[in-house]
DSSP file (Angstrom, degrees, kcal/mol; ACC not computed):
  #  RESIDUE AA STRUCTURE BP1 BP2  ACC     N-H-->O    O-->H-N    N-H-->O    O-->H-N    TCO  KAPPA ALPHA  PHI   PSI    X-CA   Y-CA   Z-CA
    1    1 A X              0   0    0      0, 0.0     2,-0.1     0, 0.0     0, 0.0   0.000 360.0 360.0 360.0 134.5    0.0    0.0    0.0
    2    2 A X        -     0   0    0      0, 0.0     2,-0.2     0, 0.0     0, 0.0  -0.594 360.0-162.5 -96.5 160.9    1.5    3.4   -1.1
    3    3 A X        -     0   0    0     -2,-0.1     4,-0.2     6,-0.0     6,-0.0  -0.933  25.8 -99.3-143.0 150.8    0.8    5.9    0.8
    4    4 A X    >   -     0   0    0     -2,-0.2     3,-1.0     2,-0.1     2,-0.3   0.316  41.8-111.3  -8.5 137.5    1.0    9.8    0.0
    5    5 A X  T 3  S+     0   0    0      1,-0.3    -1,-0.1     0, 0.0     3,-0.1  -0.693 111.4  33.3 -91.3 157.3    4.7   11.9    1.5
    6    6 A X  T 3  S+     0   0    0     -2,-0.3     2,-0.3     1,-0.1    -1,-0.3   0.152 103.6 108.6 100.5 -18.1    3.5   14.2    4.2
    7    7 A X    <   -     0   0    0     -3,-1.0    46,-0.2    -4,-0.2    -1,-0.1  -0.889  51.4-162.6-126.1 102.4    0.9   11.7    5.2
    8    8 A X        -     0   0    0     44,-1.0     2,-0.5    -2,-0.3    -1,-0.1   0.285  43.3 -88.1 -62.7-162.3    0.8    9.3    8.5
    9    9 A X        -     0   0    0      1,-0.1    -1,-0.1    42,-0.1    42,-0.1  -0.933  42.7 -99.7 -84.3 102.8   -1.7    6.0    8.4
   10   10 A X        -     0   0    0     -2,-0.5     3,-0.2    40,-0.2     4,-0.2  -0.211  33.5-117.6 -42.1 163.3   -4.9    6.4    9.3
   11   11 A X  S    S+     0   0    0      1,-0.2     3,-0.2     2,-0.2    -1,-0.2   0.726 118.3  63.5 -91.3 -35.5   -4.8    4.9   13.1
   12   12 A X  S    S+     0   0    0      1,-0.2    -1,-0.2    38,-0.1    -2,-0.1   0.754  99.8  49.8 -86.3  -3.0   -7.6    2.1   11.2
   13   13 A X  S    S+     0   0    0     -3,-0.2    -2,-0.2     2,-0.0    -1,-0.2   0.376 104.3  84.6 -86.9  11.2   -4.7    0.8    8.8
   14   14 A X  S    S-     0   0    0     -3,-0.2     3,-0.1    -4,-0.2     6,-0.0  -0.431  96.4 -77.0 -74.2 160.2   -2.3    0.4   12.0
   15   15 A X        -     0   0    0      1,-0.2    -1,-0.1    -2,-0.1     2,-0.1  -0.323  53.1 -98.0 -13.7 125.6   -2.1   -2.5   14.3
   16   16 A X     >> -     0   0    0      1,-0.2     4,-2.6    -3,-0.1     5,-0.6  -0.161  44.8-120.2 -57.6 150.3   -4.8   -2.8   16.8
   17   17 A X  H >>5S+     0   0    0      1,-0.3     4,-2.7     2,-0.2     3,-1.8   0.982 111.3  62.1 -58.8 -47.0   -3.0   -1.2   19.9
   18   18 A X  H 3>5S+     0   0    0      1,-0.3     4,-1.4     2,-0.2    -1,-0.3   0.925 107.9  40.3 -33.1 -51.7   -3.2   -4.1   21.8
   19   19 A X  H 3>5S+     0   0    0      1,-0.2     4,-1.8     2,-0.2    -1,-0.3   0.661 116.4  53.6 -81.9  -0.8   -1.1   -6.0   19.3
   20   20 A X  H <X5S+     0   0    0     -4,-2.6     4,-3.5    -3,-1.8     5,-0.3   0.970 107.5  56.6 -68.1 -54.6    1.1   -2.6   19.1
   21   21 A X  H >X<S+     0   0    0     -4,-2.7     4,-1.9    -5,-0.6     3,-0.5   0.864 108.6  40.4 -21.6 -85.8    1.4   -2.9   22.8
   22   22 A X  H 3X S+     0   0    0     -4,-1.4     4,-1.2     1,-0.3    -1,-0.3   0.468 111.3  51.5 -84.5 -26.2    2.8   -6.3   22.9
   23   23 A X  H 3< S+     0   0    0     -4,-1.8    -1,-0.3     2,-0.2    -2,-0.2   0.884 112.0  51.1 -96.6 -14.3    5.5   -6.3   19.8
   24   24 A X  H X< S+     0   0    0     -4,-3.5     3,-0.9    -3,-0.5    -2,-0.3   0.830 112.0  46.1 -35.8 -46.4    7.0   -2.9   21.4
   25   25 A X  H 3< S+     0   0    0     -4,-1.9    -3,-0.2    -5,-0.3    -2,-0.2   0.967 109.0  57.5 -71.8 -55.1    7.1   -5.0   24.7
   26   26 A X  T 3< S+     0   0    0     -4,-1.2     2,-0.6    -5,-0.1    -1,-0.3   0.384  78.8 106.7 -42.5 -21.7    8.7   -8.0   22.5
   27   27 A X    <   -     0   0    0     -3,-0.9     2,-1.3    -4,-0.2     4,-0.1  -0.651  52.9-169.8-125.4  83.5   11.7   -5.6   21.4
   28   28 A X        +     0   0    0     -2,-0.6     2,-0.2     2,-0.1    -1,-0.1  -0.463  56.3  68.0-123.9  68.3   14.1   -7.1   23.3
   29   29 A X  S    S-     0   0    0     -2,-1.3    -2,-0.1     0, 0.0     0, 0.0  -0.813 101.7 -69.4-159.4 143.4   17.3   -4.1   22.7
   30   30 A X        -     0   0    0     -2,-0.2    -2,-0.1     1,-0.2     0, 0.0   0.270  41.3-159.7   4.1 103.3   17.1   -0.4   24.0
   31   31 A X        +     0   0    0     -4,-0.1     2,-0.4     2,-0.0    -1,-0.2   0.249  64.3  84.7-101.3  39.3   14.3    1.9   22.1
   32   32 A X        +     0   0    0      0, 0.0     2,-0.3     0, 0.0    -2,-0.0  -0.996  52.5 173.6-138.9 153.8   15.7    5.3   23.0
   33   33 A X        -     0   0    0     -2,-0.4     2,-0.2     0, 0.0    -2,-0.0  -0.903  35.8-109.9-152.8 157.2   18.1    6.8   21.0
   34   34 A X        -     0   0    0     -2,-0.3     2,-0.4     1,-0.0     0, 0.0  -0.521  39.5-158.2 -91.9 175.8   20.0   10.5   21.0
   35   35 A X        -     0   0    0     -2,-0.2     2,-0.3     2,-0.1    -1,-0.0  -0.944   0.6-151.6-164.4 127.3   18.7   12.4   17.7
   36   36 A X        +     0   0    0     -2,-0.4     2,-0.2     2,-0.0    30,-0.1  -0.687  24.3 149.0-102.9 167.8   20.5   14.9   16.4
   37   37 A X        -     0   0    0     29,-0.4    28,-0.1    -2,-0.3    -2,-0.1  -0.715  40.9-147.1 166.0 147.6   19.4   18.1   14.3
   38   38 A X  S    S+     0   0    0     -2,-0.2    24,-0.7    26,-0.1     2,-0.2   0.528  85.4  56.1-109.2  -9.7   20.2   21.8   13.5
   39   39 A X        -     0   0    0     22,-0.2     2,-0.2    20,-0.0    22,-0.1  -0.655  56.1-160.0-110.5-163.8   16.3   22.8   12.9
   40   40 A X        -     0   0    0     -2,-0.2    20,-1.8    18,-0.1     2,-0.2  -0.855  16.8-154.3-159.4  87.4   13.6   22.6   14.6
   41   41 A X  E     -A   59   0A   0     18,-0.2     2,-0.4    -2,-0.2    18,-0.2  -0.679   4.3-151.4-117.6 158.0   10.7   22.7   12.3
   42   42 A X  E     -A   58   0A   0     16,-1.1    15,-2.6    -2,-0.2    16,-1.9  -0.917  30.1-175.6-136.8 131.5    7.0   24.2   14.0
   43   43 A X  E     -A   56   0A   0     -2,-0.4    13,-0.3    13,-0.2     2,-0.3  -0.746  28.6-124.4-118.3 153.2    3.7   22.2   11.6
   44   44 A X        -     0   0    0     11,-3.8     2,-0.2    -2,-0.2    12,-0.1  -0.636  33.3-165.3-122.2 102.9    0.1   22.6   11.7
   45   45 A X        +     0   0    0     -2,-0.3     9,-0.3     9,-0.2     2,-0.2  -0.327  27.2 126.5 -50.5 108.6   -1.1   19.4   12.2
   46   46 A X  E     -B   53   0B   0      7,-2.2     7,-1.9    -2,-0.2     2,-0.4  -0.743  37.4-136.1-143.0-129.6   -4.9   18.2   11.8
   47   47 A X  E     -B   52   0B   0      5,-0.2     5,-0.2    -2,-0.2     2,-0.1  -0.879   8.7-135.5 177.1 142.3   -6.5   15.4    9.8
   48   48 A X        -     0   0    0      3,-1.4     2,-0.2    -2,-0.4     4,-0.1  -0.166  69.8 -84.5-109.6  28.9   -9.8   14.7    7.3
   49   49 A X  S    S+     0   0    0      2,-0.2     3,-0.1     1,-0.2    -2,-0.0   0.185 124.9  49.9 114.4 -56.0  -10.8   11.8    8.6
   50   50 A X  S    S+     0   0    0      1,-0.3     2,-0.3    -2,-0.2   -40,-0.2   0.605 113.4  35.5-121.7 -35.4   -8.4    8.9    6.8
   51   51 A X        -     0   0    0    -42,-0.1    -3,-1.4   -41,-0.1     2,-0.4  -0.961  69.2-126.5-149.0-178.9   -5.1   10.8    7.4
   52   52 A X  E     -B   47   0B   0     -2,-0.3   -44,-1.0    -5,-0.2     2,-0.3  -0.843  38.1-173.1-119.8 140.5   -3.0   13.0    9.6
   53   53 A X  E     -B   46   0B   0     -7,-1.9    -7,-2.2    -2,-0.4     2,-0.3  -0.902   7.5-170.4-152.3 139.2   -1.7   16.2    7.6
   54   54 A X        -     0   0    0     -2,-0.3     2,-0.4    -9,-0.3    -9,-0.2  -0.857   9.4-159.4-136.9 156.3    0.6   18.8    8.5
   55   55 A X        -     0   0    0     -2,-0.3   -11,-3.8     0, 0.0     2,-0.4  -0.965  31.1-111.6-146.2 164.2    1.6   22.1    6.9
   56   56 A X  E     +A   43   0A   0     -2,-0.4   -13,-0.2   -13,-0.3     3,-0.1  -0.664  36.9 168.5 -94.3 133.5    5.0   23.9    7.8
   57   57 A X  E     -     0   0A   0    -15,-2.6     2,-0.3    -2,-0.4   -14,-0.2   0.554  64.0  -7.1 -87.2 -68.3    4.9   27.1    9.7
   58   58 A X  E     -A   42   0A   0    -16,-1.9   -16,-1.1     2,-0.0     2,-0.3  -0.822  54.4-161.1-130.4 164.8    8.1   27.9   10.8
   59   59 A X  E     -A   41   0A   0     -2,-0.3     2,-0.7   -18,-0.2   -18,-0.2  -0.816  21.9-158.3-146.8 124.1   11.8   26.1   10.8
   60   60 A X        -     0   0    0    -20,-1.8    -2,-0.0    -2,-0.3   -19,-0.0  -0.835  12.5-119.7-131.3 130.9   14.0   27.2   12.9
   61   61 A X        -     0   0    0     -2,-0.7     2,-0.3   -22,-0.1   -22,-0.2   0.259  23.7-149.7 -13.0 140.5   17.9   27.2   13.2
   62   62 A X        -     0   0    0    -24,-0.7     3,-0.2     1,-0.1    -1,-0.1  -0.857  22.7-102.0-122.7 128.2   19.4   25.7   16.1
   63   63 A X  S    S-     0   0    0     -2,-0.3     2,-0.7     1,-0.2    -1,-0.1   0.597  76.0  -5.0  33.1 132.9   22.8   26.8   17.6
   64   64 A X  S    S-     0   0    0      2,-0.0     2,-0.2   -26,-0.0    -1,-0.2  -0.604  94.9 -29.6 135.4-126.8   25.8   25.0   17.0
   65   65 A X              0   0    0     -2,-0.7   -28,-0.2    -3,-0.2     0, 0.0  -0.569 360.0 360.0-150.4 156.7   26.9   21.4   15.1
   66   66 A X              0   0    0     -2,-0.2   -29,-0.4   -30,-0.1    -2,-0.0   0.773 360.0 360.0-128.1 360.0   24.8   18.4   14.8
């Protein structure tokens, strides 16, 4: 299934959470991880229904190296 860029999964082509639940619990190495980045980028998020949709506001610089 393609799906649009910019565009999550509706939440009814996901995993039921239950079963989300339970392979995240199965995951048997570290899930956090450092993330690096020199923006910072500020969306407006909402969603029609079938998918979750963003539009860029701002991006902003950060200080620095990354």
């Amino acid at each position: 299934m393609s799906r649009p860029s910019g565009n999550y999964l509706a939440q009814s082509q996901l995993q039921p959470p239950v079963d989300l639940r339970a392979a995240l619990a199965s995951i048997e190495e570290p899930l956090s991880h450092t993330v690096r980045g020199d923006h910072i980028h500020l969306v407006e998020q909402w969603h029609d229904g079938v998918t979750i949709k963003w539009e860029p506001i701002a991006s902003i610089p950060l200080k620095g190296s990354a």
